[in-house]
C-alpha positions in Angstrom: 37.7 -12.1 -35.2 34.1 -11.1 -34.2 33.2 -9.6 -37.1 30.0 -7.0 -35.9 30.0 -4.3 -38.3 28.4 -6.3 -41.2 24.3 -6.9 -40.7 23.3 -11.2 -40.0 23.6 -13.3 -43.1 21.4 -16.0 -43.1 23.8 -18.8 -43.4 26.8 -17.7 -42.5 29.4 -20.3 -40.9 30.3 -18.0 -37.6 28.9 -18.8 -33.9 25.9 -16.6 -32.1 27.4 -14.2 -29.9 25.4 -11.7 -27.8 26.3 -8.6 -25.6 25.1 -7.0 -22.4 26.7 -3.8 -20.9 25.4 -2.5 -17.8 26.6 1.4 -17.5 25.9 2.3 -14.1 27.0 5.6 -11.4 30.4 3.9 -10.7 31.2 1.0 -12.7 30.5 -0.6 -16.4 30.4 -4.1 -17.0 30.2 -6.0 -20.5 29.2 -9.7 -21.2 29.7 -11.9 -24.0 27.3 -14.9 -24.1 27.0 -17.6 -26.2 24.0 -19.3 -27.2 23.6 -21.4 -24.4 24.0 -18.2 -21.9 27.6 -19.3 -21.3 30.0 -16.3 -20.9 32.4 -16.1 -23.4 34.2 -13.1 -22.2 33.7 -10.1 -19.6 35.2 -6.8 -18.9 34.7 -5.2 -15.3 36.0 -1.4 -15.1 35.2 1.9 -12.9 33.5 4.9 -15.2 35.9 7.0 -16.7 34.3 10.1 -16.2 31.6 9.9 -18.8 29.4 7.4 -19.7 30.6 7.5 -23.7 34.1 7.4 -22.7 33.6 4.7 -19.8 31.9 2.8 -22.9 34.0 3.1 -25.4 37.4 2.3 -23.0 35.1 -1.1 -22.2 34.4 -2.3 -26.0 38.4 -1.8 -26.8 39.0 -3.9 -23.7 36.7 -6.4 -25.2 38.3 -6.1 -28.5 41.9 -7.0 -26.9 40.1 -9.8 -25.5 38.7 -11.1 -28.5 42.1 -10.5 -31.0 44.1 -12.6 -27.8 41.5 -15.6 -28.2 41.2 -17.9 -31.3 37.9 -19.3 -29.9 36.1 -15.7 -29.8 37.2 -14.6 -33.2 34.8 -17.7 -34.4 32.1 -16.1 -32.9 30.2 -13.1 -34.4 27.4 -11.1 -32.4 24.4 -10.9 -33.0 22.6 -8.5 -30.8 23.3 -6.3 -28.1 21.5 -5.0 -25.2 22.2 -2.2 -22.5 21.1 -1.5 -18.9 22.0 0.6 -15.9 21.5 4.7 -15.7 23.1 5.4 -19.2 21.3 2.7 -20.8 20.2 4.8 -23.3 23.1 6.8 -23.7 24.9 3.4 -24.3 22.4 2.2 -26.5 22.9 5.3 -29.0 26.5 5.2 -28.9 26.7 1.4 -29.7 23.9 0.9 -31.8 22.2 -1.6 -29.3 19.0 -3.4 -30.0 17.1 -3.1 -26.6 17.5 -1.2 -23.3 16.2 -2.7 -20.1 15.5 -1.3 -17.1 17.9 -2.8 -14.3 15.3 -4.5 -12.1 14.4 -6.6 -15.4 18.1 -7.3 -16.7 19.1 -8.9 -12.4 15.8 -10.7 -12.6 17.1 -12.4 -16.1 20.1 -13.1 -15.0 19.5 -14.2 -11.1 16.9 -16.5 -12.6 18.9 -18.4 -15.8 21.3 -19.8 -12.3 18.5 -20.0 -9.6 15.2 -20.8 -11.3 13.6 -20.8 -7.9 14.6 -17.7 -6.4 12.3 -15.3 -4.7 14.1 -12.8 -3.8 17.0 -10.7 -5.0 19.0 -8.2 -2.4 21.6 -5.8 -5.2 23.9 -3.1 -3.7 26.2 -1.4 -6.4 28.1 1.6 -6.3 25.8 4.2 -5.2 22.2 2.4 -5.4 20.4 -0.5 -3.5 17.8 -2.8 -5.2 15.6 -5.3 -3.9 13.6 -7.6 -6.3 10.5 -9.8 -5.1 9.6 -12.9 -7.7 7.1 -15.5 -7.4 6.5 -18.2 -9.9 9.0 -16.0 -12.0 7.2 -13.2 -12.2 8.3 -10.2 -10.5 5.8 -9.0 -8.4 7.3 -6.3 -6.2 10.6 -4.3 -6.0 11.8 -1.2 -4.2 14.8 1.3 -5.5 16.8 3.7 -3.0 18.5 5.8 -4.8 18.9 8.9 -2.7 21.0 7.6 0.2 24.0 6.3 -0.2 24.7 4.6 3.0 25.6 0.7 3.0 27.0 1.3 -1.2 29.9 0.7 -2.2 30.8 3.8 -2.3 30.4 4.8 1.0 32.0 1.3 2.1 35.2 2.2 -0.2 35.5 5.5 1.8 35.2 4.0 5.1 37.6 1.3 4.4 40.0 4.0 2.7 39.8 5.9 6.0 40.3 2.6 8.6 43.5 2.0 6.0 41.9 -1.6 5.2 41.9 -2.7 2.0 38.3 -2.5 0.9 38.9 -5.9 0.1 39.4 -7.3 3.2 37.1 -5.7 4.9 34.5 -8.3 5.0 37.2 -10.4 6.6 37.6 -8.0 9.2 33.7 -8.3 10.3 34.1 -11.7 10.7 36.8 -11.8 13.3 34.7 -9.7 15.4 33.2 -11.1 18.9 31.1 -7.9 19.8 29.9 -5.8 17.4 29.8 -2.1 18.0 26.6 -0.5 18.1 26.9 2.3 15.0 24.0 4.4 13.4 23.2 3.3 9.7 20.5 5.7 9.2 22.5 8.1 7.3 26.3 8.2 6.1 27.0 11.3 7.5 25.8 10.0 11.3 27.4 6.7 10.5 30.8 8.1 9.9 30.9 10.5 12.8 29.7 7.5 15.1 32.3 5.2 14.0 35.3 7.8 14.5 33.5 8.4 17.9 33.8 4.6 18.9 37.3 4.5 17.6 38.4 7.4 19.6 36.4 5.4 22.9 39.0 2.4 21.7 36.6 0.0 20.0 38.8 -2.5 17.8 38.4 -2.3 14.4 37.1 -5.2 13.6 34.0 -4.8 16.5 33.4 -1.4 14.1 33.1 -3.0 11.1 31.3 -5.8 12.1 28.7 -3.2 13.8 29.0 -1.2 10.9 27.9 -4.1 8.4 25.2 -4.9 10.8 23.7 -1.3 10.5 23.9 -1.1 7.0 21.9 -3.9 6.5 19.8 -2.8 8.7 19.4 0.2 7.0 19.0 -1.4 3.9 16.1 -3.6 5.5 14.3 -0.6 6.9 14.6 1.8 3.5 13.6 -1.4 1.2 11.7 -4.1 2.8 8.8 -2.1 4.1 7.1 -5.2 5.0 7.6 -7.2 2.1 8.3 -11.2 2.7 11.6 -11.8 1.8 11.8 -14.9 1.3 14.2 -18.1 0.6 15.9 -19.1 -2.1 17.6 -15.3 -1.2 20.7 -14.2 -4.1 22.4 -11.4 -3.1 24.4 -9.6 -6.0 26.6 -6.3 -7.0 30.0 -5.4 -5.8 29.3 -5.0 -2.0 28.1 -8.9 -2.1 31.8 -9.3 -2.2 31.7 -8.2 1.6 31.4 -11.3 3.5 30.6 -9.4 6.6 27.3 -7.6 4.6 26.5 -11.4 3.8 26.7 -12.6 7.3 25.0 -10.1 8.4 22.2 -10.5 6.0 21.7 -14.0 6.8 21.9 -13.0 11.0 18.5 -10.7 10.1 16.7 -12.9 8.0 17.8 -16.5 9.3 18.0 -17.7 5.8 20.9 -18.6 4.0 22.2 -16.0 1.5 23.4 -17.1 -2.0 26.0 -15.3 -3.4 25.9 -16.2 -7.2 29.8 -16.7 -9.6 29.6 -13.7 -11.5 27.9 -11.7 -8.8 29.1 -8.0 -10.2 27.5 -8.8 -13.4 24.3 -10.0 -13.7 22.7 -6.7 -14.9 25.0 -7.3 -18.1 24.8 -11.0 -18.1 21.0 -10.1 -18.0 21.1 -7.8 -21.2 23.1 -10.5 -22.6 20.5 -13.1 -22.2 17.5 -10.6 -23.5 19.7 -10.0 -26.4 19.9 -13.4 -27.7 16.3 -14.4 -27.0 15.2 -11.1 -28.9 17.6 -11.9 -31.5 16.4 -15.6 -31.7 12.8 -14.7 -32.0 12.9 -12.1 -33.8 16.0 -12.9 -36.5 16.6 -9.6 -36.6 19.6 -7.5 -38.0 21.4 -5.6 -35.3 22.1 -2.0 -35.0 25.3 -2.9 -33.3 28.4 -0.6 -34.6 31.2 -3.2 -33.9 33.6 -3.5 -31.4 35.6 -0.7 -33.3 33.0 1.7 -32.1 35.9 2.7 -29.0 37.6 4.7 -32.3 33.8 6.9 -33.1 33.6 10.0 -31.9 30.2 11.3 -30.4 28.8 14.6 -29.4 25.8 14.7 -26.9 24.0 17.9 -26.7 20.8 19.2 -24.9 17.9 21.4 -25.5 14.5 22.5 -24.2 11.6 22.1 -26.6 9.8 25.1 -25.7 6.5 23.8 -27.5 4.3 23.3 -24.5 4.8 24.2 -21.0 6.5 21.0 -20.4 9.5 22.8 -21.7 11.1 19.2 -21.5 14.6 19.2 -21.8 15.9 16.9 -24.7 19.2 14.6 -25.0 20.5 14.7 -28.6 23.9 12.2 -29.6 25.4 12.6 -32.6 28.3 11.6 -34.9 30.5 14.2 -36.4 32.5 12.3 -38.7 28.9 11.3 -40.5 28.5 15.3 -40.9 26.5 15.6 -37.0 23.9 12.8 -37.7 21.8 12.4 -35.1 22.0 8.7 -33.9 19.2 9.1 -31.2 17.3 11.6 -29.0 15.2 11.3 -25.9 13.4 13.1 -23.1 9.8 14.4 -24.8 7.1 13.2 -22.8 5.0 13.6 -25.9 7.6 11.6 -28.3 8.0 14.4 -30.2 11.7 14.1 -30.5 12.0 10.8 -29.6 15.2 8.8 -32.0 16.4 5.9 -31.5 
């Protein structure tokens, strides 16, 4: 068994492991790596409410999967890393090593399969990324954050209210001869103009197929801003899944559109990979907690320092059974407070 809890002996006889976890609006994801960046094991699950509690349900998952394979239980690991918009939060309750931003961690990852890739297209739950590289460097990169049209999120809902599988949706699209005109600009006009063209007897598979074809044109219009997107393209997080999204993304940019294996997680396959090369040159001991760290309790807490007229409010994450230690603390712009 992956034995995590004890610091890295120099000379022990167990295998390298490293971990990733992304911890993002609507899903976590957690990769096991080996040295060679080959994943070892995964766990794909929807938040459960709270980041610590989406967490902790995820490392007990991994810990099944490790007690149910002889293989994994030679492996011990070595470093962790966390991502996504509890990376931090993560990091403290898991005693990771580093935290990445996202854009870094899909660069990482998209890179370690394509090497050449200049561009990166990501729509997750609630968020849409787009990453521009050249030479592998990143160079530009654009966030939208605010609207949540084209998501997965909003793509669930609509394929919840067509009675389609979410699923099968993509397949849908791609039976369509005539897309339907539909507005993309906002999920609120989308929706109302997709129950209008149902009710005017559009099929549903000319509304989906016009609906994928506004989101990505949404998508192009909110992120793009000019930018040359160009070929070798990778196109990753859950909505990727959507061959109609993909189709439609190659019918705008006339390029082809690479969809890569383990497409909903590269931001954890990316913390993975940072993990192990921090691990290998810096031959550190990790902070990591174990796999165990599903039976810890936490307590998160907030304040405002009051010290300047910042008044910045700050994140506190403790451990009660270690008489409220304070594991880490964030959120002074001067660092006052700053644990980790």
């Amino acid at each position: 068994m992956v034995q995590a809890t004890e610091k890295v002996k120099v000379g022990d006889n167990q295998k390298n492991a490293f971990l990733g976890i992304d911890v993002g609006s609507v899903s976590c994801k957690f990769v096991l790596l080996d040295t060679d960046g080959d994943v070892l094991s995964h766990v794909f699950l929807r938040n459960r409410g709270s980041p610590i509690d989406s967490v902790k349900f995820g490392m007990n998952k991994l810990r099944e999967h490790v007690k149910e394979n002889e293989e994994l239980q030679d492996y011990k690991i070595r470093s962790c890393g966390t991502t996504g918009s509890a990376r931090y939060l993560t990091k403290a309750v898991i005693g990771g090593d580093i935290a990445k931003t996202e854009i870094i961690a899909h660069a990482v990852a998209t890179q370690a399969f394509y090497p050449d890739v200049r561009t990166i297209l990501e729509i997750g739950g609630q968020d849409s990324k787009l990453i521009i590289l050249r030479d592998g460097i990143i160079v530009d990169f654009a966030m939208n954050s605010v609207c949540a049209a084209g998501t997965g999120s909003f793509l669930d809902h609509q394929a919840a209210r067509l009675d389609i599988p979410i699923e099968d949706f993509g397949k849908y699209a791609l039976q369509s001869d005539s897309p339907t005109s539909i507005a993309g600009r906002c999920t609120v006009f989308a929706e109302s103009d997709m129950i209008h063209k149902q009710n005017a007897g559009h099929s549903k598979e000319d509304i989906i197929a016009g609906l994928c074809d506004s989101l990505v044109r949404n998508y192009l219009n909110n992120l793009s801003k000019g930018k040359d997107l160009e070929s070798p393209i990778v196109f990753q997080g859950g909505v990727s899944y959507n061959q109609g999204i993909v189709k439609a993304f190659e019918r705008h940019l006339d390029a082809e559109i690479i969809v890569p294996k383990y497409n909903v997680l590269m931001g954890a396959l990316g913390m993975g990979l940072l993990s192990r090369d921090y691990y290998l040159e810096n031959g550190h001991e990790t902070n990591f907690r174990g796999l165990h760290v599903s039976d810890i309790k936490f307590k998160t807490s907030t304040f405002h320092c009051g010290d300047c007229p910042n008044n910045c409010e700050i994140v506190e994450v403790k451990m009660p059974e270690k008489g409220d230690e304070v594991v880490a603390r964030w959120g002074s712009r001067c660092g006052k407070w700053e644990v980790f």
